[in-house]
PDB file of the backbone (N, CA, C, O) and the ligand in Angstrom, with CONECT records:
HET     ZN  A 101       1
ATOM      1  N   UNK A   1       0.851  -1.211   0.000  1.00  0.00           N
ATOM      2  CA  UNK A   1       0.000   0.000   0.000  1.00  0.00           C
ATOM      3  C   UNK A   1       0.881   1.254   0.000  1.00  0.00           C
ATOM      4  O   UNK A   1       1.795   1.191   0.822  1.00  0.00           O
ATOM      5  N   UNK A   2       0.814   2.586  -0.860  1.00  0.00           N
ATOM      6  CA  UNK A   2       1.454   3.695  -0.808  1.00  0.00           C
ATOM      7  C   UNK A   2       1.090   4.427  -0.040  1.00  0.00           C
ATOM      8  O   UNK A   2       0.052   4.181   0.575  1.00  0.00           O
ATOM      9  N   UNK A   3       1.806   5.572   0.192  1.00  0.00           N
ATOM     10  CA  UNK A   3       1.254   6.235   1.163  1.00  0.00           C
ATOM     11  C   UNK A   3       0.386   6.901   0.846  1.00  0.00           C
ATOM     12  O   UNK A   3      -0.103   7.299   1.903  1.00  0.00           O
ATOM     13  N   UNK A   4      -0.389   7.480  -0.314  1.00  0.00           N
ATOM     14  CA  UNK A   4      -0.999   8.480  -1.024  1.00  0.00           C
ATOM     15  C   UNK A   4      -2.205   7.395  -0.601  1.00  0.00           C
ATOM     16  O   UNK A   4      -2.993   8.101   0.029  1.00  0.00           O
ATOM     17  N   UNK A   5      -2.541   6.549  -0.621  1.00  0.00           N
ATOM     18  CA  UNK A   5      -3.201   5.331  -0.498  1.00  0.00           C
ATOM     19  C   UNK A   5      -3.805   5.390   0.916  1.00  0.00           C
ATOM     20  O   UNK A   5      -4.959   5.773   1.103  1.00  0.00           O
ATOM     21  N   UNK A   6      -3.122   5.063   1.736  1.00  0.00           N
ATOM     22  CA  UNK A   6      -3.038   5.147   3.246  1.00  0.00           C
ATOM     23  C   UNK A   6      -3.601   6.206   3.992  1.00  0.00           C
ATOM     24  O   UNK A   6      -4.276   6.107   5.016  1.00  0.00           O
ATOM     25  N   UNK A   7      -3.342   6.989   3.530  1.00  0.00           N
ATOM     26  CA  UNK A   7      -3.818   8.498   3.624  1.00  0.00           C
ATOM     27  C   UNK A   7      -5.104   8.813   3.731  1.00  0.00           C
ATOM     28  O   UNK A   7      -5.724   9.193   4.724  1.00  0.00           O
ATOM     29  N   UNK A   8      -5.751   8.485   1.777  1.00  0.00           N
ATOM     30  CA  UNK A   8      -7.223   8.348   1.771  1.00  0.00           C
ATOM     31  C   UNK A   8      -7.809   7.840   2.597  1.00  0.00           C
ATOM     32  O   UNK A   8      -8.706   8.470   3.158  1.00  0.00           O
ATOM     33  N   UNK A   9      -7.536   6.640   2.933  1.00  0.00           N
ATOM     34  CA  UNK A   9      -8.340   5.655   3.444  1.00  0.00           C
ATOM     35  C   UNK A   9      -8.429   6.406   5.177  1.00  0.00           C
ATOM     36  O   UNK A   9      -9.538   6.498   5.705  1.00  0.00           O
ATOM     37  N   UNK A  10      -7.574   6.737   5.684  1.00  0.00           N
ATOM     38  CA  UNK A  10      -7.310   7.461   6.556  1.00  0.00           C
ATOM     39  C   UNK A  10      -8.612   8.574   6.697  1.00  0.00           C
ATOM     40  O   UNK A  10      -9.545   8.597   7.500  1.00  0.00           O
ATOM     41  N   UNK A  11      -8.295   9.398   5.671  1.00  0.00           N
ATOM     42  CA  UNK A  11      -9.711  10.676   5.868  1.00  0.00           C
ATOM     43  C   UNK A  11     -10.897  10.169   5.183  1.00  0.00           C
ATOM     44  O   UNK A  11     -11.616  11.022   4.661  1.00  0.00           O
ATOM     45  N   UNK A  12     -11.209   9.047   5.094  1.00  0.00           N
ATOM     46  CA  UNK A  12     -12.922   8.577   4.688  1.00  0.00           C
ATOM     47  C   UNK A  12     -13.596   9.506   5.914  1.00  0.00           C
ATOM     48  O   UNK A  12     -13.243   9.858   7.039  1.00  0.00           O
ATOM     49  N   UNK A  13     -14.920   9.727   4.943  1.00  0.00           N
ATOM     50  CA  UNK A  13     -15.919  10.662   5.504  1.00  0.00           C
ATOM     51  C   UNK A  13     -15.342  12.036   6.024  1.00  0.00           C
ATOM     52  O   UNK A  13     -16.098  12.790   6.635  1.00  0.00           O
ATOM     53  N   UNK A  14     -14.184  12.345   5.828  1.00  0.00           N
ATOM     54  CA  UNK A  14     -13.943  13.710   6.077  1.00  0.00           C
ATOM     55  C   UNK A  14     -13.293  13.685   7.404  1.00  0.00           C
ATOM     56  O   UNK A  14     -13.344  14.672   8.138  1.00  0.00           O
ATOM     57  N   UNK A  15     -12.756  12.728   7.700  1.00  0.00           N
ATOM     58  CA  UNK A  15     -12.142  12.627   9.422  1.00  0.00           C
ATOM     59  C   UNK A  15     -10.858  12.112   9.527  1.00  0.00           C
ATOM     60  O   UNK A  15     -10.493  11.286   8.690  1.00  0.00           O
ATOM     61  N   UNK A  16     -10.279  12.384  10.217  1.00  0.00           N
ATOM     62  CA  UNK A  16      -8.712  12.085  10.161  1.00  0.00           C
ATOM     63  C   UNK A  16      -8.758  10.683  10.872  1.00  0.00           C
ATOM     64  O   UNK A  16      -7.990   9.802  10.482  1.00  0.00           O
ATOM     65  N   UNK A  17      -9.877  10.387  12.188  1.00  0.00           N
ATOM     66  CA  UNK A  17      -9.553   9.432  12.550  1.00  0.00           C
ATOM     67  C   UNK A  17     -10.493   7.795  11.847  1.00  0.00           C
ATOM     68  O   UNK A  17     -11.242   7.883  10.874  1.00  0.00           O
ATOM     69  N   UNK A  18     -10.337   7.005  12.277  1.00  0.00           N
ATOM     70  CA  UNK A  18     -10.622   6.015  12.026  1.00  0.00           C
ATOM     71  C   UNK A  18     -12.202   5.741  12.276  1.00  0.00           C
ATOM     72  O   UNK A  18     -12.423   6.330  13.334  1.00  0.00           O
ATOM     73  N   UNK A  19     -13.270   5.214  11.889  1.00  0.00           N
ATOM     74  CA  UNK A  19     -14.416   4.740  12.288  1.00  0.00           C
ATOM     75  C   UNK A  19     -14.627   3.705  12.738  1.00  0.00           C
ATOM     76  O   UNK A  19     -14.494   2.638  12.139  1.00  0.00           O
ATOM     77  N   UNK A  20     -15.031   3.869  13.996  1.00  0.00           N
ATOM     78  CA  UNK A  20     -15.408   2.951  15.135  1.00  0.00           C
ATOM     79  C   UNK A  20     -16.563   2.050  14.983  1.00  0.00           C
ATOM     80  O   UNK A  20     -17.544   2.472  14.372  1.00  0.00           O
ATOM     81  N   UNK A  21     -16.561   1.098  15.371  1.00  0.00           N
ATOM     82  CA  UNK A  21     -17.879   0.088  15.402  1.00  0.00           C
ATOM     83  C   UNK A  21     -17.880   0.234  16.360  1.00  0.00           C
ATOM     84  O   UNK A  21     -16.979   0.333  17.193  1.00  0.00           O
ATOM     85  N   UNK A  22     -19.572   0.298  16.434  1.00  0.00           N
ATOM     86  CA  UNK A  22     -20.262   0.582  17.912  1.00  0.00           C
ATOM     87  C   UNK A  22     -21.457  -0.757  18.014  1.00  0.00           C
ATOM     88  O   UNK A  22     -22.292  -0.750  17.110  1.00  0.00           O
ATOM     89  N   UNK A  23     -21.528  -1.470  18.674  1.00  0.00           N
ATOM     90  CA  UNK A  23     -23.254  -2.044  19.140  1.00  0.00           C
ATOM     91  C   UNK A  23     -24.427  -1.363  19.238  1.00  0.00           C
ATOM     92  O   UNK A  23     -24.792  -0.282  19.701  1.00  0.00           O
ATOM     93  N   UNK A  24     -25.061  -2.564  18.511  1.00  0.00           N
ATOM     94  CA  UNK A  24     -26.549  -1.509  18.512  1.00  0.00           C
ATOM     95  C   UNK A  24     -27.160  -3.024  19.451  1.00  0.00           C
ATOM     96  O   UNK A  24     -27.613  -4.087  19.025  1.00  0.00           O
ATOM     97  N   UNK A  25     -26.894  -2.470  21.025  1.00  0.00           N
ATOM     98  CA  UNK A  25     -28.001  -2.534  21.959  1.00  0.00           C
ATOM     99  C   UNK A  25     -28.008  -1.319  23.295  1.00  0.00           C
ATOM    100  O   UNK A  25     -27.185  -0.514  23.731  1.00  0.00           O
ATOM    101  N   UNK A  26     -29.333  -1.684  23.612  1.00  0.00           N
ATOM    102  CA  UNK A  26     -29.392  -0.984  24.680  1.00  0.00           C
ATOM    103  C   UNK A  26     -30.003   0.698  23.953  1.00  0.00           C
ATOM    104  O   UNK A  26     -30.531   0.850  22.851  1.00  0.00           O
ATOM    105  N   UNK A  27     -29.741   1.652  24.879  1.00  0.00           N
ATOM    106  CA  UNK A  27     -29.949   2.883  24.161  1.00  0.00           C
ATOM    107  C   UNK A  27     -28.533   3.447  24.096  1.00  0.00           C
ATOM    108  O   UNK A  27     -27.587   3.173  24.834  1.00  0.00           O
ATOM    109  N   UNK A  28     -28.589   4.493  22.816  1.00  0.00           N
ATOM    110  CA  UNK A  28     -27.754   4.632  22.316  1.00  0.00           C
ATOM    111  C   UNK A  28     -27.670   6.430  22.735  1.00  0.00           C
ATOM    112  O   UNK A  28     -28.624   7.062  22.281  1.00  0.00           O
ATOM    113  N   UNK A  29     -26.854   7.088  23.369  1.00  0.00           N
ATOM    114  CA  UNK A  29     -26.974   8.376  23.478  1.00  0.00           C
ATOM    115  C   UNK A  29     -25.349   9.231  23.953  1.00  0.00           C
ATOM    116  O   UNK A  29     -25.019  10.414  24.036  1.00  0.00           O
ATOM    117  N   UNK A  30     -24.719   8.067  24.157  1.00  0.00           N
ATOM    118  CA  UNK A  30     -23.860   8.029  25.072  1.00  0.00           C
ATOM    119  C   UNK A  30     -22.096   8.196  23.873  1.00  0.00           C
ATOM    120  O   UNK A  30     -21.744   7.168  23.294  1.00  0.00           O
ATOM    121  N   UNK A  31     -21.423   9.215  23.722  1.00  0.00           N
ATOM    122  CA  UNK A  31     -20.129   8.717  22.940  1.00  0.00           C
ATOM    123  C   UNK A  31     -19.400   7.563  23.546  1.00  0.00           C
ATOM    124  O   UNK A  31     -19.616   7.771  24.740  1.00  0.00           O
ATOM    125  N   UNK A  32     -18.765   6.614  23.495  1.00  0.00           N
ATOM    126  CA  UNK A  32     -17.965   5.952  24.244  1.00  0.00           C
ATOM    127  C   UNK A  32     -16.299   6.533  24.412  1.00  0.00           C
ATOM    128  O   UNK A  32     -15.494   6.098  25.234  1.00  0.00           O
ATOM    129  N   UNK A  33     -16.057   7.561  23.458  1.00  0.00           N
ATOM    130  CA  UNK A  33     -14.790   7.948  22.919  1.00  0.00           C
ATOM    131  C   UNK A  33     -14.998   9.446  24.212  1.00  0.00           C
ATOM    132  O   UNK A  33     -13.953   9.931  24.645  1.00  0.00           O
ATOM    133  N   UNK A  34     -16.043   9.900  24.589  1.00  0.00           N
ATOM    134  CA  UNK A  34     -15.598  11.343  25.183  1.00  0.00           C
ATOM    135  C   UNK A  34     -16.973  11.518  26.296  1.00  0.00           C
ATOM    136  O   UNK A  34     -17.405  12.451  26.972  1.00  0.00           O
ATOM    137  N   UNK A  35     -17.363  10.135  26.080  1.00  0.00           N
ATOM    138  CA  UNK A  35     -18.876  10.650  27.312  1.00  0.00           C
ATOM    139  C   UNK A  35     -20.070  11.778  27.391  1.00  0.00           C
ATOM    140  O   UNK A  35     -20.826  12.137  28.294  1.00  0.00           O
ATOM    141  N   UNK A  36     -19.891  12.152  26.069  1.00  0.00           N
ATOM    142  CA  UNK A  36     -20.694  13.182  25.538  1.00  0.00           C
ATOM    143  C   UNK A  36     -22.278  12.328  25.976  1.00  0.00           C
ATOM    144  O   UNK A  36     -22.500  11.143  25.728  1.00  0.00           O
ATOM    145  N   UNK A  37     -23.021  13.063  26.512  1.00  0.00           N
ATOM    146  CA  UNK A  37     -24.357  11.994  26.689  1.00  0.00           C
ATOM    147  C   UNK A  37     -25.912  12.696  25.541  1.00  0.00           C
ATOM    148  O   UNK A  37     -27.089  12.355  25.649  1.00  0.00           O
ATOM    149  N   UNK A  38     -25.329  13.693  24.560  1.00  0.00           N
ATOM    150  CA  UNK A  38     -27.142  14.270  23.801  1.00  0.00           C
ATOM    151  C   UNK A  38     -26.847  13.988  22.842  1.00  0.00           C
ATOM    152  O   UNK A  38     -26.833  14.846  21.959  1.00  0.00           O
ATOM    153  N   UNK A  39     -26.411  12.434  22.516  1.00  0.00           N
ATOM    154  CA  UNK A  39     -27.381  11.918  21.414  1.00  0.00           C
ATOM    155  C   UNK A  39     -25.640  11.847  20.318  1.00  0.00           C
ATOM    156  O   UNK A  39     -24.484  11.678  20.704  1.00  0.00           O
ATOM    157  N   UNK A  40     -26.236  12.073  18.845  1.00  0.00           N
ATOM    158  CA  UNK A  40     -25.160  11.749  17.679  1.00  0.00           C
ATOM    159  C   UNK A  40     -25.935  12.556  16.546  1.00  0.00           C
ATOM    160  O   UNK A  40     -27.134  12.452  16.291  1.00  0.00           O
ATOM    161  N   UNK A  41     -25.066  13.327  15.957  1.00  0.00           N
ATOM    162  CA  UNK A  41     -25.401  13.502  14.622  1.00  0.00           C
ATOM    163  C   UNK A  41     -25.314  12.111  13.341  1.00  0.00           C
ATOM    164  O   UNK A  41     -24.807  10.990  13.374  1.00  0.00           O
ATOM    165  N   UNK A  42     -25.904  12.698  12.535  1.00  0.00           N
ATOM    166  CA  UNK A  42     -26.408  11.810  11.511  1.00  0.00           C
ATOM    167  C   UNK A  42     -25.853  11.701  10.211  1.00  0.00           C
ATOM    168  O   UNK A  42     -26.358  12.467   9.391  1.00  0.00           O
ATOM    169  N   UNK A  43     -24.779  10.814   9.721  1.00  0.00           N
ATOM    170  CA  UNK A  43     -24.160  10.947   8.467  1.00  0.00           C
ATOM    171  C   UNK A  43     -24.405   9.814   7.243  1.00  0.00           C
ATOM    172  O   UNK A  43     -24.056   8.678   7.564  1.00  0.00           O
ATOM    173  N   UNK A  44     -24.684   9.890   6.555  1.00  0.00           N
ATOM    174  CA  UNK A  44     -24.452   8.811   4.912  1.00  0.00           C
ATOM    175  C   UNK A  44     -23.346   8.581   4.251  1.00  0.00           C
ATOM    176  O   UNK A  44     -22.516   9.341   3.753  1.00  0.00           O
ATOM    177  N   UNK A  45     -23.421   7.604   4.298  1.00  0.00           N
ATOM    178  CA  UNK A  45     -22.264   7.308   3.337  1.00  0.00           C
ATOM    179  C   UNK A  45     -22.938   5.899   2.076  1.00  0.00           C
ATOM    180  O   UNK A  45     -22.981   4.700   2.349  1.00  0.00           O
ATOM    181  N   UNK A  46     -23.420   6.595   0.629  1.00  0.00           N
ATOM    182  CA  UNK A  46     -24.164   6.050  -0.270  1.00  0.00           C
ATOM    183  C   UNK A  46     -22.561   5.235  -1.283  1.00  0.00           C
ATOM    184  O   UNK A  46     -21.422   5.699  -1.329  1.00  0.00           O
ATOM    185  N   UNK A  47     -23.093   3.948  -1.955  1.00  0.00           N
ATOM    186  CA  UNK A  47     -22.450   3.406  -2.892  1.00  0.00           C
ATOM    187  C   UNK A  47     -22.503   4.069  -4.225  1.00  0.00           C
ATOM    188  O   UNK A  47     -23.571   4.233  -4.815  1.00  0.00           O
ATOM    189  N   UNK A  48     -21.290   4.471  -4.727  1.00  0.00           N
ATOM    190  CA  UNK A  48     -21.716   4.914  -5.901  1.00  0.00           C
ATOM    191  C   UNK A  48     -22.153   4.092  -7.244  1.00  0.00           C
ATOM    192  O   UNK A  48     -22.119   4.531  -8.393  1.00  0.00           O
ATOM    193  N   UNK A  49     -22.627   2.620  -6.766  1.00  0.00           N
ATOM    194  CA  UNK A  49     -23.187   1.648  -7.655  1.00  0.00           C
ATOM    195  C   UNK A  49     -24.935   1.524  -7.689  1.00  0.00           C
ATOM    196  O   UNK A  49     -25.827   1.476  -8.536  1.00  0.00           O
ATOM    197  N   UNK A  50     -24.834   1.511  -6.641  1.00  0.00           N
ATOM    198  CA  UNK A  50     -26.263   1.359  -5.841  1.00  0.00           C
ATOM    199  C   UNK A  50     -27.203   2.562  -5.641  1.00  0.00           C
ATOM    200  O   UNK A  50     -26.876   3.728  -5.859  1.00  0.00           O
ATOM    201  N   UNK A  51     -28.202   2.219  -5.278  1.00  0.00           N
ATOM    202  CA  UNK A  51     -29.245   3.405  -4.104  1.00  0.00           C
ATOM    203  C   UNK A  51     -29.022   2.777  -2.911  1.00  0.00           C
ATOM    204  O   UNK A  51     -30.112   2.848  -2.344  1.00  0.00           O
ATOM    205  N   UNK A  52     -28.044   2.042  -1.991  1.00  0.00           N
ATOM    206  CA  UNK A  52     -27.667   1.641  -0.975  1.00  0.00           C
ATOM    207  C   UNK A  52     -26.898   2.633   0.038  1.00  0.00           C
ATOM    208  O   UNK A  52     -26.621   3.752  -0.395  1.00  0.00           O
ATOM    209  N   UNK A  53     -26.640   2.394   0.975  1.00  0.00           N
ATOM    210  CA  UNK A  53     -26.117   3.635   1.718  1.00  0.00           C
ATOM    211  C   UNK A  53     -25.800   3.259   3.028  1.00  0.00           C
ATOM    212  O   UNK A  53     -26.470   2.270   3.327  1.00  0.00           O
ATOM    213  N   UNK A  54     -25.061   3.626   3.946  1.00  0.00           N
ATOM    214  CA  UNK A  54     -24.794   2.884   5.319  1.00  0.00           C
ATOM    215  C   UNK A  54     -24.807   4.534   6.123  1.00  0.00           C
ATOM    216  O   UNK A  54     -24.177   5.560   5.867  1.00  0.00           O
ATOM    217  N   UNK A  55     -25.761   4.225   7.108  1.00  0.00           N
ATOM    218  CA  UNK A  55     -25.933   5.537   7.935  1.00  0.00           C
ATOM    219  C   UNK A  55     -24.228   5.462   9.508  1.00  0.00           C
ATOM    220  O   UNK A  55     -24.046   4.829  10.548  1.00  0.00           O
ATOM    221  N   UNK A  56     -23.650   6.239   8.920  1.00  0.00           N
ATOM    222  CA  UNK A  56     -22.469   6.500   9.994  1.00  0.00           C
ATOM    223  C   UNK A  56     -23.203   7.627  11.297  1.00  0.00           C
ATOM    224  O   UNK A  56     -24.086   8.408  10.942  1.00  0.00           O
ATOM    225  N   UNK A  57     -22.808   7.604  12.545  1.00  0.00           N
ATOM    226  CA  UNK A  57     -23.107   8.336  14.025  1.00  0.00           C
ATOM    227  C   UNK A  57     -21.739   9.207  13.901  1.00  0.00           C
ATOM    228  O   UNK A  57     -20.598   8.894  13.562  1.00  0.00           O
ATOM    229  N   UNK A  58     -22.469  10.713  14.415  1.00  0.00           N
ATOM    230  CA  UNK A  58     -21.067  11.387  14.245  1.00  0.00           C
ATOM    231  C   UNK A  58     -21.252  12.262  16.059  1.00  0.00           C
ATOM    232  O   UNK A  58     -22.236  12.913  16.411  1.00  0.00           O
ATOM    233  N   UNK A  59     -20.036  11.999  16.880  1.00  0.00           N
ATOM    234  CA  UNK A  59     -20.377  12.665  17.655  1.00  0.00           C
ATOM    235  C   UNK A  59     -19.775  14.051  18.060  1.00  0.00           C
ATOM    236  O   UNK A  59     -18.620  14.412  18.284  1.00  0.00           O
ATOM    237  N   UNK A  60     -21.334  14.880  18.078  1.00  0.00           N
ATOM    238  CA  UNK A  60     -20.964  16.254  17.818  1.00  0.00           C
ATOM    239  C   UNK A  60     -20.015  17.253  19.057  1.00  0.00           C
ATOM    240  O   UNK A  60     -19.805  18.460  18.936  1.00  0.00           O
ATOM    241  N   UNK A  61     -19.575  16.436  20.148  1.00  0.00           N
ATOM    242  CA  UNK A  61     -18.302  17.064  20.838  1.00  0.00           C
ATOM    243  C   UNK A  61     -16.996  16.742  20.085  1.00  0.00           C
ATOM    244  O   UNK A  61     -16.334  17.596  19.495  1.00  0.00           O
ATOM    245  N   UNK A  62     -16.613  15.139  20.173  1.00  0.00           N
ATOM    246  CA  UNK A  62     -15.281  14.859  19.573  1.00  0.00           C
ATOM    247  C   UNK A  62     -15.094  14.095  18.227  1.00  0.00           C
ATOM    248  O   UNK A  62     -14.161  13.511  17.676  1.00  0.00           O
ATOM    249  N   UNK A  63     -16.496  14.383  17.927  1.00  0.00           N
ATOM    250  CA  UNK A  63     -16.630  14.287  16.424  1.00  0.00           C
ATOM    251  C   UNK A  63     -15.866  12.842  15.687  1.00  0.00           C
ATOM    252  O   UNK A  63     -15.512  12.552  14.544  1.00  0.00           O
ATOM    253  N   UNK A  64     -15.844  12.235  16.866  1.00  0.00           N
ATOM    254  CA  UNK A  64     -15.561  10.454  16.694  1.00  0.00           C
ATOM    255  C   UNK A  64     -16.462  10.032  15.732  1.00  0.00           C
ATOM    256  O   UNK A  64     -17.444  10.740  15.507  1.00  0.00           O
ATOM    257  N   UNK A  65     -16.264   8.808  15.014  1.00  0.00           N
ATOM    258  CA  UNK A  65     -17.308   8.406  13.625  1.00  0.00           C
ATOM    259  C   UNK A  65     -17.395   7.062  14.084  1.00  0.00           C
ATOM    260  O   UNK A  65     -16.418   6.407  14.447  1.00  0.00           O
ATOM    261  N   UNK A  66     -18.917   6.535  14.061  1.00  0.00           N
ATOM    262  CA  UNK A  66     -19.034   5.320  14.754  1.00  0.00           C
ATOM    263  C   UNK A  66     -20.163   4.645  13.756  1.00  0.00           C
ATOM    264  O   UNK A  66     -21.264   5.148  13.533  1.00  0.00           O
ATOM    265  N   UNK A  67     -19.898   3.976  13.455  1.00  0.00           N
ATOM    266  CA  UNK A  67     -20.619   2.841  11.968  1.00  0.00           C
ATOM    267  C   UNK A  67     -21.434   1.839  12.859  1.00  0.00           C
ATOM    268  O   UNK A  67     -20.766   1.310  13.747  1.00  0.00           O
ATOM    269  N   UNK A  68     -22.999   1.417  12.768  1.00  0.00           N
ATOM    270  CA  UNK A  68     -23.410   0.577  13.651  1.00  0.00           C
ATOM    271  C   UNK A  68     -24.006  -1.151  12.775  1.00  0.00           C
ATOM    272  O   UNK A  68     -24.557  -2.163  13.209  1.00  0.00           O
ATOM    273  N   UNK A  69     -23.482  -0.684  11.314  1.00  0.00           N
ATOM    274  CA  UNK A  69     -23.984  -1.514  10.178  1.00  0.00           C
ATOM    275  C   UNK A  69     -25.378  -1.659   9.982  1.00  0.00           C
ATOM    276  O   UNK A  69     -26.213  -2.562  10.040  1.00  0.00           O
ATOM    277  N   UNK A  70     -25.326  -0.235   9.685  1.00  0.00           N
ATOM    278  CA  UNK A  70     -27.317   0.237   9.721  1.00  0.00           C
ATOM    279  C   UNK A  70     -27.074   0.431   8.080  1.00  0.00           C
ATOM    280  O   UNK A  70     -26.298   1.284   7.649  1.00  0.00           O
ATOM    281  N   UNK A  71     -27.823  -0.455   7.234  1.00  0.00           N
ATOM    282  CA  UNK A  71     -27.705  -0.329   5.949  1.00  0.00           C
ATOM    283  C   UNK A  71     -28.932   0.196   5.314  1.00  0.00           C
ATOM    284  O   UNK A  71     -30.011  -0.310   5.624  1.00  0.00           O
ATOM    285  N   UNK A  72     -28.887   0.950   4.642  1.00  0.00           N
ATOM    286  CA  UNK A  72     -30.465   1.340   4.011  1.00  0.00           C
ATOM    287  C   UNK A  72     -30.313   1.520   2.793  1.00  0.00           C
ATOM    288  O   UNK A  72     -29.196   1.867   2.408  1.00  0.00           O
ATOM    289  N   UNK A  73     -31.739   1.278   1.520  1.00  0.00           N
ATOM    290  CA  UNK A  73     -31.604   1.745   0.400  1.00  0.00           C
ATOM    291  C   UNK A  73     -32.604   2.636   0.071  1.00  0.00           C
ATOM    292  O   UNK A  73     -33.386   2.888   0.987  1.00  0.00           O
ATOM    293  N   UNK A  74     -32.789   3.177  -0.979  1.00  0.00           N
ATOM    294  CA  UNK A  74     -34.028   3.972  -1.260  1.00  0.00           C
ATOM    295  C   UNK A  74     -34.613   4.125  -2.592  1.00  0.00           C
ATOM    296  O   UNK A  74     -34.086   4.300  -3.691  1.00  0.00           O
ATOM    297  N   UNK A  75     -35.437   4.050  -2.342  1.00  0.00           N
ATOM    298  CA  UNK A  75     -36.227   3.888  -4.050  1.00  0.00           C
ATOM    299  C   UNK A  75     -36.145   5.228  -4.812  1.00  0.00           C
ATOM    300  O   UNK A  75     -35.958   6.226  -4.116  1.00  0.00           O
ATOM    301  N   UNK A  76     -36.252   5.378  -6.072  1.00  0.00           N
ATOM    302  CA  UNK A  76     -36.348   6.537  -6.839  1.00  0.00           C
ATOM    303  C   UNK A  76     -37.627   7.354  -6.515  1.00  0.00           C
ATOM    304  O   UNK A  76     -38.603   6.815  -5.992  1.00  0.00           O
ATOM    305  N   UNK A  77     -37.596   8.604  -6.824  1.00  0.00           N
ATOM    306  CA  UNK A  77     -37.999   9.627  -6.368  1.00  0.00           C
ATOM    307  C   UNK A  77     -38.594  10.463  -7.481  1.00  0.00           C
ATOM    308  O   UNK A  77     -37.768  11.242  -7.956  1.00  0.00           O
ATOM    309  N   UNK A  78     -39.733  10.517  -8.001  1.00  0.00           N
ATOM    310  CA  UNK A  78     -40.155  11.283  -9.376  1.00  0.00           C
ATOM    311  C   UNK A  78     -40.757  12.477  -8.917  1.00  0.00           C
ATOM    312  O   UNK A  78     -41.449  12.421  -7.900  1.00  0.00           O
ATOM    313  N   UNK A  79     -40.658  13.158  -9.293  1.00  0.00           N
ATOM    314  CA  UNK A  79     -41.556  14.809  -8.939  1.00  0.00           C
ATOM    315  C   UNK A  79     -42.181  15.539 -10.234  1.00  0.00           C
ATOM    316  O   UNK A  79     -42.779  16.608 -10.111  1.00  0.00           O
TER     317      UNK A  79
HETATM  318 ZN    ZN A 101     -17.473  12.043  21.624  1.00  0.00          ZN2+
END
C-alpha cells in the first residue's frame, strides 16, 4: 500500500480518525470515545453503484465516527 493510499483511506468521511464500530443494543446516546451523553449527529455514506447507503453516528463534541452496520436503500424519487 502507498502512502498516497493510506492516507485516503485514513480521511474517509472527512475525518482524520478512524471509524469505530459501535453495538446496537441498549440505548444509544452516550459517545464511548468522550462521554458526551445528547445523542449523535447523523451521516451517509451512499455506494456509488447502488441506491444503498450505510448511515455513519457522528459525535458532535469529539466528532468520533461510529458505523453501527445500519444499511439502508431507497427507491427513486419522481416529482
Ligand atoms: Zn465524543
Amino acid at each position: 500500500m502507498t502512502d498516497a493510499i493510506r492516507k485516503s483511506n485514513k480521511l474517509e468521511m472527512g475525518s482524520k480518525k478512524r471509524i469505530k464500530g459501535l453495538k446496537a443494543q441498549g440505548e444509544l446516546y452516550k459517545c464511548p470515545s468522550c462521554a458526551y451523553q445528547d445523542g449523535f449527529h447523523v451521516s451517509f455514506k451512499w455506494s456509488k453503484k447502488s441506491s444503498k447507503g450505510e448511515i455513519y453516528l457522528i459525535c458532535p463534541n469529539c466528532h468520533s465516527r461510529f458505523r453501527l452496520g445500519w444499511n439502508i436503500s431507497v427507491s427513486k424519487i419522481t416529482s
